[in-house]
N, CA, C and O of each residue as an XYZ file, in Angstrom:
852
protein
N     126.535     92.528     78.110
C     127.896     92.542     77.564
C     128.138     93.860     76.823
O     127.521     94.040     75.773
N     128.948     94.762     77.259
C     129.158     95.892     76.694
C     130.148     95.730     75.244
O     130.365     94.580     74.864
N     130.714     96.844     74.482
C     131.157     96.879     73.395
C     132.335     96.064     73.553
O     132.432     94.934     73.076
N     133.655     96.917     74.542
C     134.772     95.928     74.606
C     134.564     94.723     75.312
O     135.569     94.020     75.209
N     133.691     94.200     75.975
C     133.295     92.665     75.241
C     133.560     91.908     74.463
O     134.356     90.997     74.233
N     132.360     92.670     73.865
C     132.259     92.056     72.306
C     132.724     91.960     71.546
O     132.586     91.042     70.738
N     133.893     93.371     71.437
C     135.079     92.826     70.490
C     136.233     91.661     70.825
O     136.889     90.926     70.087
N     136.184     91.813     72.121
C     137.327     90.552     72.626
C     136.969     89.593     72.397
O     137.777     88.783     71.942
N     135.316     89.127     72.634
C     134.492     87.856     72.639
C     135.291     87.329     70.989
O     136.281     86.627     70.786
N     134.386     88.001     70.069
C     134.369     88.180     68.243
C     136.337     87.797     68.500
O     136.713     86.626     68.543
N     136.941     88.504     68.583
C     138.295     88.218     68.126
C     138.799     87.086     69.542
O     140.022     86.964     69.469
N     138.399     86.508     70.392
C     138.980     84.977     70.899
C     138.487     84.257     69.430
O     139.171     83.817     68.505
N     136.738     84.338     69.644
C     136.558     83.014     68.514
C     137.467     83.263     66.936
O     137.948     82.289     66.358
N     137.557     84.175     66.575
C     138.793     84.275     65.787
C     140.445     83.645     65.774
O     141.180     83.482     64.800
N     140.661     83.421     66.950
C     141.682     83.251     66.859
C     141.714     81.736     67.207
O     142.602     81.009     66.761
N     140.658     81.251     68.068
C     140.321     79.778     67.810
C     139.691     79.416     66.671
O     139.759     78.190     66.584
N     139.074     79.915     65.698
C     139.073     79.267     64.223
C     140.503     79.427     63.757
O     140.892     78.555     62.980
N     141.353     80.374     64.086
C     142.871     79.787     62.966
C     143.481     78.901     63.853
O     144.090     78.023     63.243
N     143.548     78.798     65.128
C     144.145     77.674     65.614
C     143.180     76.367     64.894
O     143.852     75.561     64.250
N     142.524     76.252     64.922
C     142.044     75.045     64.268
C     142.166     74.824     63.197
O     141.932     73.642     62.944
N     142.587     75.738     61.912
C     142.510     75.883     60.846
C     144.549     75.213     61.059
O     145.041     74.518     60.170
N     145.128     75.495     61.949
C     146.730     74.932     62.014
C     146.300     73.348     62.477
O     147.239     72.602     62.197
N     145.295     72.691     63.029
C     145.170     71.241     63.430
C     144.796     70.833     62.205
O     145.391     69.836     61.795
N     143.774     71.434     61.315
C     142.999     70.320     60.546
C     143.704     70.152     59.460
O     143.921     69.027     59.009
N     144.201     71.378     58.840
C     145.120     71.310     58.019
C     146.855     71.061     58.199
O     147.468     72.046     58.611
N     147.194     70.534     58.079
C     148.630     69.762     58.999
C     149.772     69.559     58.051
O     149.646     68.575     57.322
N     150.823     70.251     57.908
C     151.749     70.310     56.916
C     152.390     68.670     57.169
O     153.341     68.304     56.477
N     151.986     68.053     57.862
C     153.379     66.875     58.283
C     152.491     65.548     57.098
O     152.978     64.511     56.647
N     151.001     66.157     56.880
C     150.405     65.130     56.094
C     151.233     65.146     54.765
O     151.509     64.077     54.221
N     151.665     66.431     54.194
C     152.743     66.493     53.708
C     154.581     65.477     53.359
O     155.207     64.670     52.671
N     154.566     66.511     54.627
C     156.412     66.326     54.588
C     156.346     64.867     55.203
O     157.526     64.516     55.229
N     155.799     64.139     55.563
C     155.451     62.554     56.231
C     156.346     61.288     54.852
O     157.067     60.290     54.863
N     155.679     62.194     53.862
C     156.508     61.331     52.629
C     157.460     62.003     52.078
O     158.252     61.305     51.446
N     157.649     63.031     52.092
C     159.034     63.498     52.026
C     160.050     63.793     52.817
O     161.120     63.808     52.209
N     160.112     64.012     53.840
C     160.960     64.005     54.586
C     161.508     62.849     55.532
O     160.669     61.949     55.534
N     162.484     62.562     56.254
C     162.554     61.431     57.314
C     161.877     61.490     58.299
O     161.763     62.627     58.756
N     161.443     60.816     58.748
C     160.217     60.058     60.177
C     160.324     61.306     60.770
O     159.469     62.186     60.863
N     161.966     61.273     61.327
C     162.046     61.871     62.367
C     162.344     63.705     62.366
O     162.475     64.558     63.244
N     162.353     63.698     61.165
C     162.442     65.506     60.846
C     161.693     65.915     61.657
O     160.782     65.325     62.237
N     162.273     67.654     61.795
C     161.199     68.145     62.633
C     159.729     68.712     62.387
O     158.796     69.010     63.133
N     159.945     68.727     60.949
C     158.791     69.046     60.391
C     157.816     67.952     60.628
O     156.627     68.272     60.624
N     158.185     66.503     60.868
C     157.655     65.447     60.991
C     156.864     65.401     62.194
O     155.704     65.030     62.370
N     158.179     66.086     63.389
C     157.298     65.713     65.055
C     156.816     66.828     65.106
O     155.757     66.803     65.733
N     157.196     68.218     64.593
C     156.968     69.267     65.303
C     155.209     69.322     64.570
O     154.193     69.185     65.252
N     155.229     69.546     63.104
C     153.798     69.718     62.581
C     152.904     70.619     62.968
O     151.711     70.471     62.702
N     153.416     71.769     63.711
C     153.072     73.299     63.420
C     151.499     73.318     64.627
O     151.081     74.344     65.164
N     150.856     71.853     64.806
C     150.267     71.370     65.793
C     149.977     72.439     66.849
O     148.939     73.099     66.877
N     151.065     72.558     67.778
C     151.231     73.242     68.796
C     151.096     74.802     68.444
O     150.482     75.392     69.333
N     151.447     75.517     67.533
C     150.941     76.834     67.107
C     148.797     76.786     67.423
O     147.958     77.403     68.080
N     148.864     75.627     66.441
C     147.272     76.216     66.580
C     146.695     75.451     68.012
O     145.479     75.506     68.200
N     147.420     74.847     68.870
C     147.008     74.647     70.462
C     147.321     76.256     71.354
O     146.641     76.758     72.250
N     148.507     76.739     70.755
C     148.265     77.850     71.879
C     147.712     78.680     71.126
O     148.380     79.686     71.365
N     146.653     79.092     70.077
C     146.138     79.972     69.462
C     144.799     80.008     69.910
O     144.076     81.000     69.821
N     144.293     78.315     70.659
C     143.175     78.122     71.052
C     143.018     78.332     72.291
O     142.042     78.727     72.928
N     144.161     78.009     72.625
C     144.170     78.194     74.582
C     143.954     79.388     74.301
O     142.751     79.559     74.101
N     144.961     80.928     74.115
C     144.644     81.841     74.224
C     142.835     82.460     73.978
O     142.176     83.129     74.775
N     142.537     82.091     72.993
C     141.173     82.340     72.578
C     140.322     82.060     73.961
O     139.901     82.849     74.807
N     140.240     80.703     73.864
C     139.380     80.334     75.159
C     139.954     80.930     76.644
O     138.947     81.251     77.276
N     140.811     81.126     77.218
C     141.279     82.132     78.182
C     140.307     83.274     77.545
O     139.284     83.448     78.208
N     140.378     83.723     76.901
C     140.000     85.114     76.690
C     138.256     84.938     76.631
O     137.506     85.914     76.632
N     137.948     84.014     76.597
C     136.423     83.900     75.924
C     135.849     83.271     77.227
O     134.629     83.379     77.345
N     136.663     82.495     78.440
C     135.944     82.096     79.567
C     135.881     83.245     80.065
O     134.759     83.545     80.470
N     137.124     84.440     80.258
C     136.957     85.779     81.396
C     135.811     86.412     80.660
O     135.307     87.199     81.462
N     135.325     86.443     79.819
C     134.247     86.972     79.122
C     132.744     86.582     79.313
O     131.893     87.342     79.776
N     132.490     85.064     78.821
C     131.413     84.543     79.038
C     131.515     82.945     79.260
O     131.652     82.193     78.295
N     131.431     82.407     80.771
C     131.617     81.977     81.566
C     130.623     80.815     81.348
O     129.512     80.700     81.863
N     131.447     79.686     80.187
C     130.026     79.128     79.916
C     130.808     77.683     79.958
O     131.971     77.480     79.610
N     129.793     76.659     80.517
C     130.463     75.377     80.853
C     131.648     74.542     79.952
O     132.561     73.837     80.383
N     131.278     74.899     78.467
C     131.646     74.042     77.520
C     133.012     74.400     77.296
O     133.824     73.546     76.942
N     133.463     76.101     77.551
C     135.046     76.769     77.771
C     135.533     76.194     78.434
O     136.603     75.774     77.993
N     135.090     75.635     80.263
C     135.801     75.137     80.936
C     136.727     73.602     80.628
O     137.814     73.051     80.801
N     135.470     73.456     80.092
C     136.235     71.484     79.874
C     137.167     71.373     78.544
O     138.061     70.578     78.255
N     136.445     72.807     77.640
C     137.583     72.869     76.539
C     138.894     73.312     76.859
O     139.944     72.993     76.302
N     138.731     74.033     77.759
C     140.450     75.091     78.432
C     141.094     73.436     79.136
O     142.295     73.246     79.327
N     140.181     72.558     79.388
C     141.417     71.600     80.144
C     141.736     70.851     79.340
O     142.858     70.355     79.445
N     140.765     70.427     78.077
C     141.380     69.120     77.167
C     142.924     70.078     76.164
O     143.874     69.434     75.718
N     142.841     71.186     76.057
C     143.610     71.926     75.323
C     144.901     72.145     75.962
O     145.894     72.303     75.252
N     145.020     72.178     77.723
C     145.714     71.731     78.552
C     146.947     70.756     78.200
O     148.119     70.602     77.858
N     145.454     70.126     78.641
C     146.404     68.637     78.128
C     146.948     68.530     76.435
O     148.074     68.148     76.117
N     146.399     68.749     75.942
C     146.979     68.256     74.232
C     148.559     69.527     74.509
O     149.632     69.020     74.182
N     148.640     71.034     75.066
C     149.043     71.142     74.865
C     150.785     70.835     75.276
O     151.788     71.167     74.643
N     150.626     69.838     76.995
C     151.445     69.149     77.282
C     151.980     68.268     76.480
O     153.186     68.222     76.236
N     150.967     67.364     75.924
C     151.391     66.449     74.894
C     152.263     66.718     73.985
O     153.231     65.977     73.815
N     152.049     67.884     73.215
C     152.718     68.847     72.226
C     153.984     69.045     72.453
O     154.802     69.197     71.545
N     154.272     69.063     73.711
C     155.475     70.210     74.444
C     155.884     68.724     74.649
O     155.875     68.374     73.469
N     156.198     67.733     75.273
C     156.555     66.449     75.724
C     156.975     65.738     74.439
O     158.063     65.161     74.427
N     155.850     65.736     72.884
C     156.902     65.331     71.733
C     158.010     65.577     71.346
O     158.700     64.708     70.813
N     158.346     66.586     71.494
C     160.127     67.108     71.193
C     161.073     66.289     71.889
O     162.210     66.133     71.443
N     160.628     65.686     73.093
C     161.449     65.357     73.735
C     161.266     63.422     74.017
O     162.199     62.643     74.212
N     159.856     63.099     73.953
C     159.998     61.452     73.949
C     158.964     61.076     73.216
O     157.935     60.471     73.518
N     159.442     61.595     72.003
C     158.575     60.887     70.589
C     159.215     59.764     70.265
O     158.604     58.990     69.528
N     160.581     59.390     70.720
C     161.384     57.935     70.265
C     161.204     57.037     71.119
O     161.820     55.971     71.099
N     160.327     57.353     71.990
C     159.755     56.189     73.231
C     158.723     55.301     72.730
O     157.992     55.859     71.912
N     158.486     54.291     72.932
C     157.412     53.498     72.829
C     155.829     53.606     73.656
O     154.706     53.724     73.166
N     156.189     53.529     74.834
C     155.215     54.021     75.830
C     154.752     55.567     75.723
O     153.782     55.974     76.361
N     155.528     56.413     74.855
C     154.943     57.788     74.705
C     154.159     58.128     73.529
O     153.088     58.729     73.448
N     154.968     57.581     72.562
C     154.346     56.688     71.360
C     152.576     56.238     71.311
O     151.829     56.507     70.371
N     152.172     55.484     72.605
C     150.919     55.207     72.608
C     150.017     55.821     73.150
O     148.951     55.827     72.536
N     150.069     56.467     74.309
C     150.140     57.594     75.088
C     149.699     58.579     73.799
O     148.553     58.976     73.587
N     150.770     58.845     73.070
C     150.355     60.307     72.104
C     149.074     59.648     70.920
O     148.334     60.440     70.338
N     149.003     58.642     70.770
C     148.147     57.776     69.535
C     146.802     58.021     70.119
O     145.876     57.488     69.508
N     146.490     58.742     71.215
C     145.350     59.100     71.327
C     145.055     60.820     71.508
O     144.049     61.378     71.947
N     146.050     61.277     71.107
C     145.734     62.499     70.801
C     144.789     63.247     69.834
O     144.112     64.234     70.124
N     144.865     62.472     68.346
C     143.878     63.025     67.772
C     142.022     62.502     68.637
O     140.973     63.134     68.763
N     142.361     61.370     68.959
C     141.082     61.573     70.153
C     140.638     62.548     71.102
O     139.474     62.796     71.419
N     141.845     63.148     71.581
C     141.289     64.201     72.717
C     141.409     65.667     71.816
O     140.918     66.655     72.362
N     142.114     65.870     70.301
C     141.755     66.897     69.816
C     140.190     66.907     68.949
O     139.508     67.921     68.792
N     139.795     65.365     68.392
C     138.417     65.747     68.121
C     137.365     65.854     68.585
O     136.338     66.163     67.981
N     137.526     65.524     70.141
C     136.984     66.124     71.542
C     136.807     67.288     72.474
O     136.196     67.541     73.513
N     137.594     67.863     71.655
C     138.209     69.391     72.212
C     137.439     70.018     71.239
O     136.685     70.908     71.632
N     137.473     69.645     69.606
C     136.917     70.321     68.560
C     135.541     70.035     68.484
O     134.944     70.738     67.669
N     134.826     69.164     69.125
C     133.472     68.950     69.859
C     132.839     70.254     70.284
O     131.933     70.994     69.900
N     133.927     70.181     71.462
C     133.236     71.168     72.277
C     133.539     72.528     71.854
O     132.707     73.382     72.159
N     134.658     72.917     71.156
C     134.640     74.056     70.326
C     133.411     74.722     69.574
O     132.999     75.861     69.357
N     133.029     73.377     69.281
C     131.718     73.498     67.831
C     130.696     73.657     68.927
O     129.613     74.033     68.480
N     130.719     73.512     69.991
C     129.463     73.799     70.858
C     129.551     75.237     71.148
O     128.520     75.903     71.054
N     130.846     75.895     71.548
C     131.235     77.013     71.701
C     130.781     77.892     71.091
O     130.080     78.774     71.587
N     131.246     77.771     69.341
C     131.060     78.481     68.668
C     129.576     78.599     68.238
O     128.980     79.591     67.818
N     129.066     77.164     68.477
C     127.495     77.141     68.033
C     126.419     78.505     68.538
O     125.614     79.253     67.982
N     127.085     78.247     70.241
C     126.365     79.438     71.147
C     126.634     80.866     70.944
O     125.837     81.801     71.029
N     128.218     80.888     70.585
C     128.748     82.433     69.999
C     127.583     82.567     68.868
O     126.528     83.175     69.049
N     127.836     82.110     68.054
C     126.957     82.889     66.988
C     125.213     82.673     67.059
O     124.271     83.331     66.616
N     125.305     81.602     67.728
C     124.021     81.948     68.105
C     123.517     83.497     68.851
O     122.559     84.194     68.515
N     124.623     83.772     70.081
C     124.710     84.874     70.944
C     124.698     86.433     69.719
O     124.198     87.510     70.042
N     125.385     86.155     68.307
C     125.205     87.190     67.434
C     124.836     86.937     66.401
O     125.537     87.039     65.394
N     123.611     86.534     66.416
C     121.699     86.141     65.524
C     122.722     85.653     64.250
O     122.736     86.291     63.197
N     123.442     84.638     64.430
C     123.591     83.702     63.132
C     123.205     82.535     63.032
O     123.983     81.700     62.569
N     121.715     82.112     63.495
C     121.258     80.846     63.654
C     121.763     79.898     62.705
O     122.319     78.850     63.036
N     121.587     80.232     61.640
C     121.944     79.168     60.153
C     123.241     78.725     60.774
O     123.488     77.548     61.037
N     124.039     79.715     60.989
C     125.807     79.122     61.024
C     125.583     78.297     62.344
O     125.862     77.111     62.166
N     125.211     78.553     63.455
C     125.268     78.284     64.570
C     124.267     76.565     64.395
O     124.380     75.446     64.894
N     123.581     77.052     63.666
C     122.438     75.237     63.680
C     124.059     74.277     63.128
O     124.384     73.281     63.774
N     124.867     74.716     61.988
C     125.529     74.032     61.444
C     126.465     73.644     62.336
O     126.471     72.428     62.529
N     127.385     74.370     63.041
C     127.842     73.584     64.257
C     127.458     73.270     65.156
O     128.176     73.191     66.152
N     125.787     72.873     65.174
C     125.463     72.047     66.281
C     125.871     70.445     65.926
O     126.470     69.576     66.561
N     125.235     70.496     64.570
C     125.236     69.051     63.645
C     126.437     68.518     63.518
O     126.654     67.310     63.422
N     127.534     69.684     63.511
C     128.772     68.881     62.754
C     129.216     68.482     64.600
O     129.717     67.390     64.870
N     129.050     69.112     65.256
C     129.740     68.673     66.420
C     129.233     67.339     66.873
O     129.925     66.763     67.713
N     127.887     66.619     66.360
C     127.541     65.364     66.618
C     128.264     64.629     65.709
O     128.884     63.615     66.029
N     128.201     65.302     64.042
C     129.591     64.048     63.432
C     130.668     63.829     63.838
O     131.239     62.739     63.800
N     131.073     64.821     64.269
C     132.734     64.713     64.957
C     132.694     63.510     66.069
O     133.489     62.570     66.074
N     131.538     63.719     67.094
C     131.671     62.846     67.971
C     131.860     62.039     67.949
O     132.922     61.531     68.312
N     130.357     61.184     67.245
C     130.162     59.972     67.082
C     130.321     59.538     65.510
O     129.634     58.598     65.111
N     131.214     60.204     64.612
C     131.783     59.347     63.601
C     133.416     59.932     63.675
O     134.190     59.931     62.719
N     133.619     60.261     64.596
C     135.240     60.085     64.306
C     135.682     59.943     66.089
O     136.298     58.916     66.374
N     135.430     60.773     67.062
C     136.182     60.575     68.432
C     136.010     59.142     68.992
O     136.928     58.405     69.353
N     134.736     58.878     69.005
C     134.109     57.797     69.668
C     134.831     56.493     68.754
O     135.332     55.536     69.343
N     134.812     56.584     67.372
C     134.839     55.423     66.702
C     136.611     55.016     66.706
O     136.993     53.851     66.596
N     137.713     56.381     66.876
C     138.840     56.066     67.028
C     139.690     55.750     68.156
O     140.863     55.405     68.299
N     138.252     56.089     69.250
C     139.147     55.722     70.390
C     139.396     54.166     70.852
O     140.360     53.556     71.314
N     137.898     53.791     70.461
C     137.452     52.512     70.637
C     138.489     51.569     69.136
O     138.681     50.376     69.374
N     138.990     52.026     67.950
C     139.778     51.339     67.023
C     141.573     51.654     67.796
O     142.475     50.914     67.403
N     141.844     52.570     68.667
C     143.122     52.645     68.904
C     142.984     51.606     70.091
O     143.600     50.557     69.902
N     142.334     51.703     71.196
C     141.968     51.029     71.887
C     142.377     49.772     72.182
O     143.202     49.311     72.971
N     141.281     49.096     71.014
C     141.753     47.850     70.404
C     142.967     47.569     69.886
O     143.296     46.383     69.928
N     143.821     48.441     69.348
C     145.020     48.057     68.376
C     146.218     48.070     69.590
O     147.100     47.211     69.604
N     146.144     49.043     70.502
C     147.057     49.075     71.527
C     147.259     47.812     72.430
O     148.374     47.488     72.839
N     145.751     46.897     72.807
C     145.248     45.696     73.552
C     145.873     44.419     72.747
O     146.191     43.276     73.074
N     145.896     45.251     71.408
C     146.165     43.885     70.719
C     145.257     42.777     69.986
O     145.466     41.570     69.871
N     144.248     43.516     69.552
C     143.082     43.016     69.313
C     142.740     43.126     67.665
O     141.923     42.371     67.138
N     143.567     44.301     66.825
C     143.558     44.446     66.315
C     145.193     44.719     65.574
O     145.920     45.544     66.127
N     145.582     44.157     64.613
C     146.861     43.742     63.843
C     147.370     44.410     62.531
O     146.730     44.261     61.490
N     148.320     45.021     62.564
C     148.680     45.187     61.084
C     149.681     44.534     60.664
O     150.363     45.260     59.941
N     150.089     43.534     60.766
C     151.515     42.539     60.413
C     151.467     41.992     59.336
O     150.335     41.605     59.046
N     152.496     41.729     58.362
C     152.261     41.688     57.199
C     150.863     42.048     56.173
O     150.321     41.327     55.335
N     150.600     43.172     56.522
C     149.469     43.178     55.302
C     150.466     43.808     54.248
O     151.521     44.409     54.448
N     149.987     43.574     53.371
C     149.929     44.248     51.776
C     149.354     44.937     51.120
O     148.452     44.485     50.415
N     149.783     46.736     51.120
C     149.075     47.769     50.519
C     148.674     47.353     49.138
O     149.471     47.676     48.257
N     147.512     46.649     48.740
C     147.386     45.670     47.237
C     146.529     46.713     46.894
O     146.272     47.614     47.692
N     145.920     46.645     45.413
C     144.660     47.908     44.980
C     143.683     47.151     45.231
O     142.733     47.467     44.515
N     143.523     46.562     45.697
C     141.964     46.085     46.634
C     141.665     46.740     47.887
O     140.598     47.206     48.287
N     143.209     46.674     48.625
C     143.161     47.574     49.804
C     142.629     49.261     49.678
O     141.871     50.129     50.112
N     143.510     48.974     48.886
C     143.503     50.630     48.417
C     141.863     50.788     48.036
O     141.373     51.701     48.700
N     140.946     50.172     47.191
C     139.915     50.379     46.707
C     138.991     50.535     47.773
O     138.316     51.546     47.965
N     138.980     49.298     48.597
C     138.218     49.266     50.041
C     138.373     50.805     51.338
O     137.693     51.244     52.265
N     139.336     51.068     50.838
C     139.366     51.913     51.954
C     139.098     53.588     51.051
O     139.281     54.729     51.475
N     138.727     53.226     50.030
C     138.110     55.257     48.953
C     137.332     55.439     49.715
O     137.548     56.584     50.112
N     135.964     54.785     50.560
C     134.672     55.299     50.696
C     135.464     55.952     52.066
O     134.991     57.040     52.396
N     136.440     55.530     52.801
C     136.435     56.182     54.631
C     136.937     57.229     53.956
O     136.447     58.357     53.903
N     138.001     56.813     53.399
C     139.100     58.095     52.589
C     138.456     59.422     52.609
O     138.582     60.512     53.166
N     137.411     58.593     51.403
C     136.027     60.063     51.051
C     135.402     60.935     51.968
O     135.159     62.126     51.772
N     135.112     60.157     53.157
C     134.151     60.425     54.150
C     135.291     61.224     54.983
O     134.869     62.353     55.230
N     136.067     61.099     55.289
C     137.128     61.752     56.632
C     137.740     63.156     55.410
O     138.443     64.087     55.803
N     137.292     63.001     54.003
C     138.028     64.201     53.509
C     136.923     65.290     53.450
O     137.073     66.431     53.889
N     135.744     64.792     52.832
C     134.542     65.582     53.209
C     134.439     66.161     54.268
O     134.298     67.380     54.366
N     134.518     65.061     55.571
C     134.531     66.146     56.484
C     135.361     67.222     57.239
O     135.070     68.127     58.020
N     136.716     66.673     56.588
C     137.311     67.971     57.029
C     137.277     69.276     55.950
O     137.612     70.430     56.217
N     136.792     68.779     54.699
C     136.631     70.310     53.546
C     135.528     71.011     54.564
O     135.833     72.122     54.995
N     134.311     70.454     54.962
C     132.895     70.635     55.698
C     133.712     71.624     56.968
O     133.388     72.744     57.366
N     134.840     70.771     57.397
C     134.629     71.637     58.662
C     135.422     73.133     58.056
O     135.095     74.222     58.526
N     136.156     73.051     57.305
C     137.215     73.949     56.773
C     136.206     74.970     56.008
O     136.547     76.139     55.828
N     134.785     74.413     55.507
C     134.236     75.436     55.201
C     133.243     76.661     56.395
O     133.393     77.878     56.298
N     132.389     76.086     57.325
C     132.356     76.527     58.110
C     133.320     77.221     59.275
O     132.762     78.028     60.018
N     134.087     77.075     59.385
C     135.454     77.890     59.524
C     136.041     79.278     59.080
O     136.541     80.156     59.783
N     135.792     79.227     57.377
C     135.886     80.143     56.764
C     134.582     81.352     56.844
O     134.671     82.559     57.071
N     133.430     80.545     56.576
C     132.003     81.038     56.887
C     131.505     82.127     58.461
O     130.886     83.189     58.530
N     132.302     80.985     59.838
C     132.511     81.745     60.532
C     133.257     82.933     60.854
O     132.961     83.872     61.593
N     134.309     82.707     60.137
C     135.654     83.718     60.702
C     135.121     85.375     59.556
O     135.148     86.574     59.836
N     134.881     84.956     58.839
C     134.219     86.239     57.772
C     132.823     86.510     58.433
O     132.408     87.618     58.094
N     132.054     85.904     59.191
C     130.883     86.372     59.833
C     131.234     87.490     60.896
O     130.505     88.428     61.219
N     132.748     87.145     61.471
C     132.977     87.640     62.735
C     133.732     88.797     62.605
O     133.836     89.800     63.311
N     134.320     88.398     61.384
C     134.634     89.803     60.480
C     133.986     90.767     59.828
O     134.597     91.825     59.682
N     132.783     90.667     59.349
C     131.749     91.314     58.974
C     131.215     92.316     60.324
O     130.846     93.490     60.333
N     131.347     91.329     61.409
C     130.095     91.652     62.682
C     131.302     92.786     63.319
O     131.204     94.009     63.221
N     131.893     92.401     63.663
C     133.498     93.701     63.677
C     133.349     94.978     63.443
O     133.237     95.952     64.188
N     133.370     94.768     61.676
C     133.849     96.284     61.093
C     131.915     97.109     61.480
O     131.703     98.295     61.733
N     130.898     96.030     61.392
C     130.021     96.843     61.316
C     129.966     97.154     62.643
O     129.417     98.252     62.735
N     130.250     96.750     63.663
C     130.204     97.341     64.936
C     131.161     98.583     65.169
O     130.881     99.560     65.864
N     132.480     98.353     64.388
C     133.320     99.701     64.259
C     132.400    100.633     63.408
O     132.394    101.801     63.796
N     131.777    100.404     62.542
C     131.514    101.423     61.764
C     130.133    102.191     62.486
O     129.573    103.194     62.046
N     129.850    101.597     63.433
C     128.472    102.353     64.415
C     129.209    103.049     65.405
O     128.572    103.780     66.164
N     130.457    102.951     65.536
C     131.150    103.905     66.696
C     132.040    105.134     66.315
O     132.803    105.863     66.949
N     131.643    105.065     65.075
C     132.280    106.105     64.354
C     131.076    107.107     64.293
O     131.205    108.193     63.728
């Protein structure tokens, strides 16, 4: 892999850490209680910025280095980003409605294989430490959030599972701190490695500019 490579390689995965950095962090978690349902801040949720920030990346990072885990990521990103493009227009549907309720499934599936991506990138530029860390987190993602929500939407869509009259009581509320805890941890976790990476790749950059000088 020659120099301009490597800088294209270094700046895709760049630009797929801020697209992800627009999924995990999500203004609509926000405006959801302030604004009406249907605002656009509500459907739109800025979502789709960090889908085509990733497509682009990965386009740029398969013509580069041609590695299995780009391919299946360039199609789930595909798809989410149809999904994206199709809310504007039949988010007041019911049947689209359920259809989209598995989206954060196929984005923490996508962010799977991202974390595999990136694992090998930096592995590919001797950052084992960072690179061991998204090996690990890409198994939490899997199997404590993709796997476990597809199989809970699953159920709720079948009908198997109910929310009809419950009552947000502080018992509820109490019972549910520990997931609360756990799904916030891990997105600070992923938000920190994120940061960790994107300044690695920034570091690895200027010092590669500064050897061509």
């Amino acid at each position: 892999m020659d120099k301009n490579q490597t800088n294209e390689l270094i700046n895709s995965f760049k630009l797929i850490l801020i697209g992800i950095i627009f999924w995990v962090v999500k203004p609509r978690y926000v405006t959801y209680f302030l604004l009406d349902e249907f605002n656009v801040l509500n459907i739109f949720g800025f979502e789709i910025i960090g889908t085509i920030l990733i497509m682009i990346g990965l386009i740029i990072s398969r013509r580069i280095y041609p590695f299995v885990y780009l391919f299946v990521a360039e199609i789930f990103i595909y798809l989410i980003f149809v999904l994206n493009l199709l809310e504007f227009f039949l988010f007041k549907y019911k049947i689209f409605q359920e259809i989209q309720s598995f989206l954060p499934f196929l984005m923490s599936l996508t962010l799977v294989f991202i974390s595999k991506i990136l694992e090998n990138g930096l592995k590919y530029f001797k950052n084992v430490e960072l690179s061991r860390k998204w090996k690990n987190l890409s198994g939490i993602i899997l199997f404590g959030i993709a796997l476990p929500y597809y199989l809970f939407n699953t159920f709720r869509i079948c009908g198997f599972i109910k929310f009809n009259n419950i009552e947000i009581t502080s018992k509820v509320l109490f019972l549910s701190i520990p997931a609360l805890l756990t799904v916030a941890v891990l997105f600070l976790l992923y938000l920190r490695y994120l940061i960790l990476s994107f300044r690695y790749l920034v570091r690895l950059k200027k010092e590669q500019a500064a050897k061509e000088l």
